[in-house]
C-alpha angles and dihedrals in degrees: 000000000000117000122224119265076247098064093030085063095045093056102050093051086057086051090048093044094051088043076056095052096026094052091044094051098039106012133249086284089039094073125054117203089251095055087043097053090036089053086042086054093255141125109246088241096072094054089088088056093056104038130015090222150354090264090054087050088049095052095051097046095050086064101037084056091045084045091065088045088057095060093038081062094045084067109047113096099195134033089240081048092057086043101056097047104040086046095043137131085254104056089043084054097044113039090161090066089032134101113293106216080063094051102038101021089112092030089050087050087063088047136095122278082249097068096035084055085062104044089040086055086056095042085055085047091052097046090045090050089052089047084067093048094055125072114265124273155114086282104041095117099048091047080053095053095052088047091051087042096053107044092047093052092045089048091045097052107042080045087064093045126088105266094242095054114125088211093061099050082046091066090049103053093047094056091056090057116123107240094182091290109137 
């Protein structure tokens, strides 16, 4: 029995949107195409209908990952907002629904030039979202990129290390300190 175009697309966004979870919690080798359609609800053999390979997958599922960033950022109103949230107990505690440039910022680096195209596209999104959430000045980007900096490497690390570590709660909480930005 054929499914719809309809169905056939739905599926393969779930399969994309677990591939997004799946590759930020365990990493683009941490997950095999059986545990990730399995995971998606599906049998191994459909994944070649969907995608012609693991990479295209991975492509896919980076933006889609940097996609839902992108809406998490629409909706912060102030830069300390934005902060709080994205370096927070809850995204140290759930990589997989996390930022992506936190979670696959060392995985992406292994990867083609394909897939670090894509994540490099969402890391621009997210500096230039955090651009619109500084005041305005000369130096306005490059405040943005050690924001974005900060924050990503804070996340990163407090993300390796065990969740109870106080270490790790220690990095959070010093890269949500205020240092004069509004």
């Amino acid at each position: 029995m054929r499914i719809s175009e309809n169905q056939a697309r739905e599926n393969r966004e779930r399969v994309v949107a677990e591939a997004s979870r799946l590759f930020r919690e365990k990493g683009f080798d941490g997950v095999s195409v059986e545990k990730l359609m399995k995971a998606a609800g599906f049998t191994h053999g459909g994944f070649y209908n969907h995608f012609e390979s693991k990479e295209a997958l991975a492509l896919e599922a980076v933006e889609h990952a940097f996609r839902q960033m992108d809406e998490f950022r629409g909706r912060a109103e102030t830069i300390k907002d934005f902060i709080d949230v994205y370096v927070s107990k809850k995204a140290r505690s759930s990589p997989g629904s996390s930022c992506p440039a936190a979670a696959l910022a060392g995985e992406v680096a292994r990867q083609s030039d394909d897939i670090r195209e894509v994540f490099a596209d969402g890391v621009e999104r997210m500096i230039s979202s955090v651009v619109r959430l500084l005041p305005d000045g000369p130096d306005s980007r490059l405040e943005a990129i050690d924001v974005v900096c900060r924050m990503v490497g804070a996340l990163a690390l407090a993300q390796a290390m065990p969740r109870t570590s106080a270490l790790g709660r220690e990095v959070i909480s010093a890269a949500k300190r205020d240092r004069g930005r509004t």
